[in-house]
N, CA, C and O atoms as a GROMACS GRO file, in nm:
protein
  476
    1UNK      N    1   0.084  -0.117   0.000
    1UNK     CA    2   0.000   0.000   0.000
    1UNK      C    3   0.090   0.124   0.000
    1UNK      O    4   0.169   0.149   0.091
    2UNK      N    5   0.070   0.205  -0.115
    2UNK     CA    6   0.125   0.304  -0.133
    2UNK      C    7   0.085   0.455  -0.127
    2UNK      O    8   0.020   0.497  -0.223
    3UNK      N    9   0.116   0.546  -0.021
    3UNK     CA   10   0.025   0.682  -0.003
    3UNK      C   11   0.052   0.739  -0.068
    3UNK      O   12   0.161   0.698  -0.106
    4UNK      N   13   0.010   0.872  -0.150
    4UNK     CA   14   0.069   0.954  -0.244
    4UNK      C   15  -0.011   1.071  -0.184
    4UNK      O   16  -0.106   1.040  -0.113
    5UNK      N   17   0.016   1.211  -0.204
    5UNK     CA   18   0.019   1.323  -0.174
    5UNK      C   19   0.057   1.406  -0.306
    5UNK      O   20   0.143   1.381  -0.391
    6UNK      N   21  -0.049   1.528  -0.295
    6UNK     CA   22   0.008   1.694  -0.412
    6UNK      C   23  -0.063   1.756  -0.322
    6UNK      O   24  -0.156   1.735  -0.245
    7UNK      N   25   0.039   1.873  -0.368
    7UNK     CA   26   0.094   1.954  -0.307
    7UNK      C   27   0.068   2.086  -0.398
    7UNK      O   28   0.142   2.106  -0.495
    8UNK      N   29  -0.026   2.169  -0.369
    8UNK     CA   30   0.004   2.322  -0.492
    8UNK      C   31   0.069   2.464  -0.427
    8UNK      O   32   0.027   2.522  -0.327
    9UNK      N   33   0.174   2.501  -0.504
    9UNK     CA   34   0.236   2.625  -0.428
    9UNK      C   35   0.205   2.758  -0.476
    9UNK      O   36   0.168   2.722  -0.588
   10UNK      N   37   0.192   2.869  -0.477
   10UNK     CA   38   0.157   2.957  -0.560
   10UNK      C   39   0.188   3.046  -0.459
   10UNK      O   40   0.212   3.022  -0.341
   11UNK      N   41   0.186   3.164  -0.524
   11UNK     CA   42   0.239   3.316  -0.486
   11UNK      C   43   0.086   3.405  -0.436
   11UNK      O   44   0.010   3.412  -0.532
   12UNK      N   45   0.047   3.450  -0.349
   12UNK     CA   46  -0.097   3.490  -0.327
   12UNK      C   47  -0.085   3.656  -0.379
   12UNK      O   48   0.028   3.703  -0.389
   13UNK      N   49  -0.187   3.728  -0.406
   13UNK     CA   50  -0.136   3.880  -0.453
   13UNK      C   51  -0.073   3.970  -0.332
   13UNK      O   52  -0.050   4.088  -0.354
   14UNK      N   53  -0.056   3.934  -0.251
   14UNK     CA   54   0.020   4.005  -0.161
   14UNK      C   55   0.213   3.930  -0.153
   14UNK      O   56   0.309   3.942  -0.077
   15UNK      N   57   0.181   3.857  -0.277
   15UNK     CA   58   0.319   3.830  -0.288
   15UNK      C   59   0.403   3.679  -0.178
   15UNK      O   60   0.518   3.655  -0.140
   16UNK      N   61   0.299   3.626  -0.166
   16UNK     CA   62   0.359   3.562  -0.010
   16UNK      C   63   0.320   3.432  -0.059
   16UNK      O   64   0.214   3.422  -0.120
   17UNK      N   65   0.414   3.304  -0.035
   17UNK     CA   66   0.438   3.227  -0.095
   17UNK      C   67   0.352   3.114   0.020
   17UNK      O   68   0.374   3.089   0.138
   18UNK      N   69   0.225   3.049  -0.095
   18UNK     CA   70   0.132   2.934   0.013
   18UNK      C   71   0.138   2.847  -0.061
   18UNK      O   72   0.151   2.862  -0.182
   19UNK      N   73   0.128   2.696   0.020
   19UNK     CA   74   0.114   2.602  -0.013
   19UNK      C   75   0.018   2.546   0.053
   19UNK      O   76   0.001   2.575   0.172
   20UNK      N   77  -0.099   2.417  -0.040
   20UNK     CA   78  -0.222   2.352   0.017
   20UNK      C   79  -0.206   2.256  -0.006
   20UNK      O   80  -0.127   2.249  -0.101
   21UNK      N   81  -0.253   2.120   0.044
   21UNK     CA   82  -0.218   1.983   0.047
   21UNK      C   83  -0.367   1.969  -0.062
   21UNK      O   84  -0.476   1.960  -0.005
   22UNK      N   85  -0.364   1.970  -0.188
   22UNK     CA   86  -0.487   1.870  -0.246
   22UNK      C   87  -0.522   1.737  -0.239
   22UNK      O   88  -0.640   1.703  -0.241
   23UNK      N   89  -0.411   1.641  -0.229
   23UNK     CA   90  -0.497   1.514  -0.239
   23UNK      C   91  -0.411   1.478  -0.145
   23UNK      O   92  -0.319   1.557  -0.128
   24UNK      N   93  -0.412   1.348  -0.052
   24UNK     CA   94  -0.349   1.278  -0.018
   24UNK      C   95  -0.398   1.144   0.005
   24UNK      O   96  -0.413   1.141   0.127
   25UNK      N   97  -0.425   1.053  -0.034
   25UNK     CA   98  -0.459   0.921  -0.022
   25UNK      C   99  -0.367   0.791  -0.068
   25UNK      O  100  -0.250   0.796  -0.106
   26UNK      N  101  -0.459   0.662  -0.053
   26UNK     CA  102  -0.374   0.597  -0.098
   26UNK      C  103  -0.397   0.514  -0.267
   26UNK      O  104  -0.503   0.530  -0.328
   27UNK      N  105  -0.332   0.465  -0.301
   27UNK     CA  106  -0.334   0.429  -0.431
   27UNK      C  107  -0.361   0.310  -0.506
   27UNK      O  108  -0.250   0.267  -0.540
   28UNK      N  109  -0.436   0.248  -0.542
   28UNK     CA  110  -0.485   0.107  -0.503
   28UNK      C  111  -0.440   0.061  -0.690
   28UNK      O  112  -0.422  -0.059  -0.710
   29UNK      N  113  -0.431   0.122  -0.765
   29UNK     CA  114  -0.405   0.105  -0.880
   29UNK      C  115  -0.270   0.100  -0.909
   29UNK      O  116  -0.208   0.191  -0.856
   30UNK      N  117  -0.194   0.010  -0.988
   30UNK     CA  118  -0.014  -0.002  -1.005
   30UNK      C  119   0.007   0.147  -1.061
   30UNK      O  120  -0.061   0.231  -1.120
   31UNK      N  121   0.125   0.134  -1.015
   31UNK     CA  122   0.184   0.292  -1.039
   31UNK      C  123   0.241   0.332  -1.186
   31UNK      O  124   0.332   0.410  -1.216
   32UNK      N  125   0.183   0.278  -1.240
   32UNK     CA  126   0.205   0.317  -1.411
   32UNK      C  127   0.204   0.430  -1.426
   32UNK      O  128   0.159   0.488  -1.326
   33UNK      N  129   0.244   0.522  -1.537
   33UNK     CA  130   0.236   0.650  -1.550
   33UNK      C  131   0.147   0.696  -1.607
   33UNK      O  132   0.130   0.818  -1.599
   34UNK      N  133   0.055   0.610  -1.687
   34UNK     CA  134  -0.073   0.604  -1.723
   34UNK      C  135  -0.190   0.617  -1.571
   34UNK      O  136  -0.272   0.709  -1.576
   35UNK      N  137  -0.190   0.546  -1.473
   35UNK     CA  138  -0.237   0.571  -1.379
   35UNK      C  139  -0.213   0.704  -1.273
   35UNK      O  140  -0.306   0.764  -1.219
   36UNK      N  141  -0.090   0.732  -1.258
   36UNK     CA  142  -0.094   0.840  -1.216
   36UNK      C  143  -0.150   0.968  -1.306
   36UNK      O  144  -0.228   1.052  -1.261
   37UNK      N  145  -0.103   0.969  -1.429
   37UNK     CA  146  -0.128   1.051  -1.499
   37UNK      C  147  -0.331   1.094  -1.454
   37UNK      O  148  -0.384   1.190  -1.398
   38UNK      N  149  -0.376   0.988  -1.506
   38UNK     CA  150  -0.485   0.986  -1.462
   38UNK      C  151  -0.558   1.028  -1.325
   38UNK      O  152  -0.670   1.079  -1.317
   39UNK      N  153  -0.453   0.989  -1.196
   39UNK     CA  154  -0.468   1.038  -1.057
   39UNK      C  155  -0.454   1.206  -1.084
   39UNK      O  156  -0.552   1.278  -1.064
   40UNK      N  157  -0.343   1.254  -1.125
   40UNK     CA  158  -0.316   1.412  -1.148
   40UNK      C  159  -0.423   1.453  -1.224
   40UNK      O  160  -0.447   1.570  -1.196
   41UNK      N  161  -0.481   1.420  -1.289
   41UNK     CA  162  -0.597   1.475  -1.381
   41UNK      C  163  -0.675   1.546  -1.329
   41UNK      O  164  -0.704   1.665  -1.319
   42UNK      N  165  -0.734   1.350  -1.266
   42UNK     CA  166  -0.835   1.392  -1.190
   42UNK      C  167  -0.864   1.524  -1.019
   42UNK      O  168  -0.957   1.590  -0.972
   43UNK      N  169  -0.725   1.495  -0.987
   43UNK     CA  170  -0.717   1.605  -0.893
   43UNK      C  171  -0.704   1.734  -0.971
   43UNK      O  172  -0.763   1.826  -0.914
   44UNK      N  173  -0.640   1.773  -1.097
   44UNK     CA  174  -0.667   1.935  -1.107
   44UNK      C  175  -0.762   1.983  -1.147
   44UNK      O  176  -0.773   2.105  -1.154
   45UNK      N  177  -0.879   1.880  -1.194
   45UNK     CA  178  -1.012   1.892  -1.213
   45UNK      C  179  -1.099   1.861  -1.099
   45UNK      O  180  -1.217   1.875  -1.128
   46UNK      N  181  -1.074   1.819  -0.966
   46UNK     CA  182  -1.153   1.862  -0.810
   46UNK      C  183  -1.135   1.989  -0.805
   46UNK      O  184  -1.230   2.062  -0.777
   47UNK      N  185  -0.980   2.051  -0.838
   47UNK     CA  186  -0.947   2.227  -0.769
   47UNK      C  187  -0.994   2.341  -0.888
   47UNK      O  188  -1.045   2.452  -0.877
   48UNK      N  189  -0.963   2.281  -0.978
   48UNK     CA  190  -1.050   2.329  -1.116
   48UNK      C  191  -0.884   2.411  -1.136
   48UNK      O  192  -0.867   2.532  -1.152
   49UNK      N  193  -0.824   2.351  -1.132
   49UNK     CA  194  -0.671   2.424  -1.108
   49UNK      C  195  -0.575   2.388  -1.270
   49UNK      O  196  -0.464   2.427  -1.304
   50UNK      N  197  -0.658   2.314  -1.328
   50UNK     CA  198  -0.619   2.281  -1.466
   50UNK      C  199  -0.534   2.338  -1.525
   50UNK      O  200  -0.422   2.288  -1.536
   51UNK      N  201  -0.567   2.468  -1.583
   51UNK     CA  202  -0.520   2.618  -1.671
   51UNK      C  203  -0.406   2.661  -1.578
   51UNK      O  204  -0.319   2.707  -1.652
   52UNK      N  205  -0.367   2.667  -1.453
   52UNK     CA  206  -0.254   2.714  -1.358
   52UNK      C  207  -0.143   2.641  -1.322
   52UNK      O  208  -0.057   2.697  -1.253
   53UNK      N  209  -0.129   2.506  -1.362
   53UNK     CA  210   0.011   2.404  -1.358
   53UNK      C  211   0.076   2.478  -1.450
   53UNK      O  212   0.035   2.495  -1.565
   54UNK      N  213   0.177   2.523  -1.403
   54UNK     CA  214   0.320   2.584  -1.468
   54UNK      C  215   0.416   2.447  -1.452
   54UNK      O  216   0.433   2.373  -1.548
   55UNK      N  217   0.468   2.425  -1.339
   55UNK     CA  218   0.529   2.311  -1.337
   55UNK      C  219   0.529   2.194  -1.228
   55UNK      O  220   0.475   2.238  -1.126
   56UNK      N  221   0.570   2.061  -1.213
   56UNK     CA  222   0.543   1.995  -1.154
   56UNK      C  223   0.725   1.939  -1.091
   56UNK      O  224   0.823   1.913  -1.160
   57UNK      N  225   0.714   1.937  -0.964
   57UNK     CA  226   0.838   1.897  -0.916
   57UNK      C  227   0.793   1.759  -0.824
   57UNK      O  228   0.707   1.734  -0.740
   58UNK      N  229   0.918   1.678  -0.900
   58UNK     CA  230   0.890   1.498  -0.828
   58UNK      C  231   1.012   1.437  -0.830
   58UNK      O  232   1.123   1.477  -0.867
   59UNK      N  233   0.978   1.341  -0.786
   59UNK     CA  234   1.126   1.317  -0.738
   59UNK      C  235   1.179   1.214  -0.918
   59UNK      O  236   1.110   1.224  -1.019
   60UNK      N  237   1.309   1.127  -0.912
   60UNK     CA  238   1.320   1.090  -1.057
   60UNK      C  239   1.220   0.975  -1.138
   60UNK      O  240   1.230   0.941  -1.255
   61UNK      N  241   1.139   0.936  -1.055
   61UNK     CA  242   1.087   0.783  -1.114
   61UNK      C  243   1.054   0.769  -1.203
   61UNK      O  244   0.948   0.830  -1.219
   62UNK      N  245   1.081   0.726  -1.274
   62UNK     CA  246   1.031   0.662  -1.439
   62UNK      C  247   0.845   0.726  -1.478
   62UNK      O  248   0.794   0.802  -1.560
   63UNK      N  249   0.808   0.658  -1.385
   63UNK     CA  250   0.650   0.611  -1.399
   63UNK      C  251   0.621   0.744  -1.355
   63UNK      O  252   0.540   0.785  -1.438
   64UNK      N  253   0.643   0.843  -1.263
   64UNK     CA  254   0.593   0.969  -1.248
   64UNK      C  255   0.630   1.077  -1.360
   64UNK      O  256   0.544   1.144  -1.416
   65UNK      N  257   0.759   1.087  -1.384
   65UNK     CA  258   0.798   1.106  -1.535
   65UNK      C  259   0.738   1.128  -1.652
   65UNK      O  260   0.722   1.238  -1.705
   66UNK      N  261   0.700   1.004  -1.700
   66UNK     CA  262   0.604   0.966  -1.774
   66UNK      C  263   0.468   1.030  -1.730
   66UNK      O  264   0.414   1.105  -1.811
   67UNK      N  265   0.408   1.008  -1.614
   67UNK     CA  266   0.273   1.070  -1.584
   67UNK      C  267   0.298   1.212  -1.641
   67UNK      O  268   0.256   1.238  -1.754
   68UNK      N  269   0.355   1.289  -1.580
   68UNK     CA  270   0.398   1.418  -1.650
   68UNK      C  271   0.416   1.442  -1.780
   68UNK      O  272   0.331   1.518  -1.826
   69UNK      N  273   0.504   1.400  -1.865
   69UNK     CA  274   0.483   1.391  -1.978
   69UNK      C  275   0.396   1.404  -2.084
   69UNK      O  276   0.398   1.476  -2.184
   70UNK      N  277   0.289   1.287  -2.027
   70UNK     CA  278   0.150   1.220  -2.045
   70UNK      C  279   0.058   1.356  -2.074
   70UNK      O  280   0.000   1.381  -2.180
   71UNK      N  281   0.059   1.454  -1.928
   71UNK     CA  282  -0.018   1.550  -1.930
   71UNK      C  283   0.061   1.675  -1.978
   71UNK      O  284   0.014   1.773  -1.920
   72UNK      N  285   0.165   1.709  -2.062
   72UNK     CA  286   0.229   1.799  -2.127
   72UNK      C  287   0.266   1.903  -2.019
   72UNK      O  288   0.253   2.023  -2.046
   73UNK      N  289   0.314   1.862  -1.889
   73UNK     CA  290   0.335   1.975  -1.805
   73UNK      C  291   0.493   1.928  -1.789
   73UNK      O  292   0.548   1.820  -1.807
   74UNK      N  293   0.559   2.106  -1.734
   74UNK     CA  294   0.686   2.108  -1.746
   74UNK      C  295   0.733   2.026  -1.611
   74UNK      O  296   0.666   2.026  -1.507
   75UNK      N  297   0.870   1.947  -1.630
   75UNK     CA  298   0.880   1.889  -1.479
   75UNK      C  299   1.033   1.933  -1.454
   75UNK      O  300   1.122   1.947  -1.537
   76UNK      N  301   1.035   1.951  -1.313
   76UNK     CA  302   1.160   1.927  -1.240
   76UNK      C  303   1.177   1.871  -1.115
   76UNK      O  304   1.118   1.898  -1.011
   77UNK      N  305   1.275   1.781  -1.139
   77UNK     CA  306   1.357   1.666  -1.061
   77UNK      C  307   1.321   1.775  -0.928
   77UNK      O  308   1.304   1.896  -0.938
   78UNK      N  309   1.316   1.688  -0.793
   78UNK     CA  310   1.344   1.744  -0.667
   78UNK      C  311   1.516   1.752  -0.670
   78UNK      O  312   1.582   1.665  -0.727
   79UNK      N  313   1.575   1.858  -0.605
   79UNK     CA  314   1.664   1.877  -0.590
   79UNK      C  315   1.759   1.792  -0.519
   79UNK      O  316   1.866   1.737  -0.542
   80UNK      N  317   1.635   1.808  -0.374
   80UNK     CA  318   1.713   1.695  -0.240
   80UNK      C  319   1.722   1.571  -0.311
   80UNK      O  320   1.831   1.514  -0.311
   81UNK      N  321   1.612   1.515  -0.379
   81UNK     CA  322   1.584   1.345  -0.419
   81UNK      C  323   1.738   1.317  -0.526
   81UNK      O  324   1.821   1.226  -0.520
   82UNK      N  325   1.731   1.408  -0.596
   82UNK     CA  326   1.891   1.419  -0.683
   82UNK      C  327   2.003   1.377  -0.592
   82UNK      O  328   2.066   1.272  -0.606
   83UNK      N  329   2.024   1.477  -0.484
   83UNK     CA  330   2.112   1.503  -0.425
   83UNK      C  331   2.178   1.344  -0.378
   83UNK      O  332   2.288   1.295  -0.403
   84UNK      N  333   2.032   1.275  -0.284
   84UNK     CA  334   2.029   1.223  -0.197
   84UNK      C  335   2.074   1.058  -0.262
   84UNK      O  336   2.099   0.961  -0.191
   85UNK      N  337   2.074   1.061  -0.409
   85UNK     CA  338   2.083   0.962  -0.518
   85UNK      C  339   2.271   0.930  -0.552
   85UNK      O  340   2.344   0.831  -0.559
   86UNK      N  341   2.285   1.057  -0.564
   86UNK     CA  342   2.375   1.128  -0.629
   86UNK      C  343   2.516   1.025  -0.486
   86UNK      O  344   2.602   0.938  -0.500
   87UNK      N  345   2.457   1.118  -0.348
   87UNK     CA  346   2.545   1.036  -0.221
   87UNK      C  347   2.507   0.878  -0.194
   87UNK      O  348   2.560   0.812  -0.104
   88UNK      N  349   2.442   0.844  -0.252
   88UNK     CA  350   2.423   0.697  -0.231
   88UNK      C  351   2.491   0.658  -0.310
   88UNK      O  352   2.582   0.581  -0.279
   89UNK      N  353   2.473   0.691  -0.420
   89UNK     CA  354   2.574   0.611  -0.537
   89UNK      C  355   2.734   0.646  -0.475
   89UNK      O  356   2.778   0.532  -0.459
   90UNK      N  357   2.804   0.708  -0.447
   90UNK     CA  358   2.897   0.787  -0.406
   90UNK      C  359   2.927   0.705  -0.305
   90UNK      O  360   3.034   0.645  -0.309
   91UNK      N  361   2.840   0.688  -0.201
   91UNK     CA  362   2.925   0.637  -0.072
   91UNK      C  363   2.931   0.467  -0.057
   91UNK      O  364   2.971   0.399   0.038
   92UNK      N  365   2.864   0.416  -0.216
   92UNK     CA  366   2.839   0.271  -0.280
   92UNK      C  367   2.979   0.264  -0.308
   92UNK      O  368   3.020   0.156  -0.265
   93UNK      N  369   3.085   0.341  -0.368
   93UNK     CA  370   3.147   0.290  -0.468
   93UNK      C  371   3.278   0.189  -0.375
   93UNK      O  372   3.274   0.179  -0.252
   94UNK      N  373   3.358   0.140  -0.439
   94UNK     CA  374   3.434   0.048  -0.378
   94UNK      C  375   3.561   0.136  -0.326
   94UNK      O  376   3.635   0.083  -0.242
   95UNK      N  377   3.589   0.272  -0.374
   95UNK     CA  378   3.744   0.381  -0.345
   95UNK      C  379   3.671   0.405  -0.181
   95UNK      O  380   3.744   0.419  -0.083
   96UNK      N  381   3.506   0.406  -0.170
   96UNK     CA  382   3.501   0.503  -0.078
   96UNK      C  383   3.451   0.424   0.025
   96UNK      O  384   3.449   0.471   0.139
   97UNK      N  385   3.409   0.306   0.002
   97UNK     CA  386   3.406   0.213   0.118
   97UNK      C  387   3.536   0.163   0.163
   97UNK      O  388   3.550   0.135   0.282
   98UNK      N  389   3.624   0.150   0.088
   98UNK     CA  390   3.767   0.103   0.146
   98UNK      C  391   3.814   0.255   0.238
   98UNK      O  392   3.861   0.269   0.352
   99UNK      N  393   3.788   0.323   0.164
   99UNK     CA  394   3.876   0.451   0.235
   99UNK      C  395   3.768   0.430   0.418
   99UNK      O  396   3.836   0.427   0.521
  100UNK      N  397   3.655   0.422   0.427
  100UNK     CA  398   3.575   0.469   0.501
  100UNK      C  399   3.620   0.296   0.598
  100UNK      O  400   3.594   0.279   0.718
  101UNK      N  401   3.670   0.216   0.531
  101UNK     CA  402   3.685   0.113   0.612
  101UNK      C  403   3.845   0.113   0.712
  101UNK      O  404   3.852   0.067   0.826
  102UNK      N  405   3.964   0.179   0.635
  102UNK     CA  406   4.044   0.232   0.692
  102UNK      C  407   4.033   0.339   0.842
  102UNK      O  408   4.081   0.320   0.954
  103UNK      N  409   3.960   0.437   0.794
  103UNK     CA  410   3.935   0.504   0.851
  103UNK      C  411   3.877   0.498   1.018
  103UNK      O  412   3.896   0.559   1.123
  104UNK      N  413   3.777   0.361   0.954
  104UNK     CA  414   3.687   0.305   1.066
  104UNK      C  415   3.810   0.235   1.163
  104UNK      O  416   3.812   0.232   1.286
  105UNK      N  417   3.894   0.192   1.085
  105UNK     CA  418   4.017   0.104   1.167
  105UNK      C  419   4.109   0.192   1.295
  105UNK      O  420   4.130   0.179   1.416
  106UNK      N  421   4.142   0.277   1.197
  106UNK     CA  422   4.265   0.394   1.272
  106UNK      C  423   4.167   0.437   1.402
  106UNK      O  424   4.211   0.431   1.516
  107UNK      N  425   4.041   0.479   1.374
  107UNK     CA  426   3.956   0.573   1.510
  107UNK      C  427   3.932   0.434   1.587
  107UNK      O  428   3.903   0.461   1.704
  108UNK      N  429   3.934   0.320   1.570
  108UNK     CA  430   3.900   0.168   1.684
  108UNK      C  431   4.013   0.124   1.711
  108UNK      O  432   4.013   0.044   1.805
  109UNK      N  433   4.137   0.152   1.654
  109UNK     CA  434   4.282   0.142   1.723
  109UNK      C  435   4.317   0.224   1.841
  109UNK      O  436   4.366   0.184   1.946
  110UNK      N  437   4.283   0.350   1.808
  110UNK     CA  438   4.270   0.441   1.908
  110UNK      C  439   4.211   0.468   2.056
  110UNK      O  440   4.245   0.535   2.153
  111UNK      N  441   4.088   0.370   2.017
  111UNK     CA  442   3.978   0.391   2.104
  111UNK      C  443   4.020   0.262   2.128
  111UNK      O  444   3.939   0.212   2.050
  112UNK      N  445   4.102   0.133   2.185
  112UNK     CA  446   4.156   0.056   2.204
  112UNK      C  447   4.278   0.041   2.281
  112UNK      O  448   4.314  -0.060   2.341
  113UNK      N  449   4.352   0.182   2.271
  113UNK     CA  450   4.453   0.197   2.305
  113UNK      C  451   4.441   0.291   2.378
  113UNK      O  452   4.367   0.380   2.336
  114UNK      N  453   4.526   0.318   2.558
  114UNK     CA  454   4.493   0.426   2.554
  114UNK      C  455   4.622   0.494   2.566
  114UNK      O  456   4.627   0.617   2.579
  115UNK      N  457   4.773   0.388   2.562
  115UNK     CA  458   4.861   0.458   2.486
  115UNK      C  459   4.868   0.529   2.343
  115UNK      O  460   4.945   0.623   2.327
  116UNK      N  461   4.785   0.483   2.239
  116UNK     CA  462   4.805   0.558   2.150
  116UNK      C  463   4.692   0.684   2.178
  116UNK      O  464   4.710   0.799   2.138
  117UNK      N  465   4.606   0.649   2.235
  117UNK     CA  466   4.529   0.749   2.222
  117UNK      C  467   4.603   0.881   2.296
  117UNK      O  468   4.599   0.993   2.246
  118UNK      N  469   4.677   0.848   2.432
  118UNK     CA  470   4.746   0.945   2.510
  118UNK      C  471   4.887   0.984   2.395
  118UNK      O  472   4.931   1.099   2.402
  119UNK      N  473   4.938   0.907   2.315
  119UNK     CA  474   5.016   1.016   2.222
  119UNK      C  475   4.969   1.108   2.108
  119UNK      O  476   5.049   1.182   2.052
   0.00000   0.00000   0.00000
């Protein structure tokens, strides 16, 4: 069981930046991008918010992607979700687990010793 949530942000005329939770439920249909696509639809037609999607920010998944696509709206990647991809792959690789396994060694030698630790 998978929850999904949107989210609309907009600028109010006094310039001040709000955000409202439109949907949040859960999703009983596979997450195709055909299905979501269809989930987004149907929510900007509850807010009648149709004509006002400028752009849509999600994180990278294929199938949300595609939903977007689907409905010709502009998308951008979440920043953090990038980010957070970006250090996983990174702290995967084999230079940086060895280095981080060294590392782990020298600070448990230390903390072992309390001659070395006292030099």
């Amino acid at each position: 069981m998978t929850r999904t949530a949107v989210t609309g942000h907009y600028i109010d005329k006094d310039f001040v930046l709000r955000s409202v939770l439109l949907e949040c439920k859960v999703l009983d249909k596979s997450h195709t991008g055909r299905h979501l696509a269809e989930e987004l639809q149907d929510i900007i037609q509850d807010w009648s918010v149709a004509d006002r999607v400028l752009l849509v920010v999600s994180d990278n998944g294929a199938n949300i992607k595609n939903a977007i696509t689907m409905l010709q709206w502009k998308h951008f990647g979440c920043y953090a979700h990038t980010l957070n991809l970006a250090v996983q792959k990174a702290l995967g690789s084999t230079a940086l687990v060895s280095l981080l396994n060294k590392v782990k060694a020298i600070v448990a030698h230390f903390k072992r010793s309390n001659v070395a630790w006292n030099k």
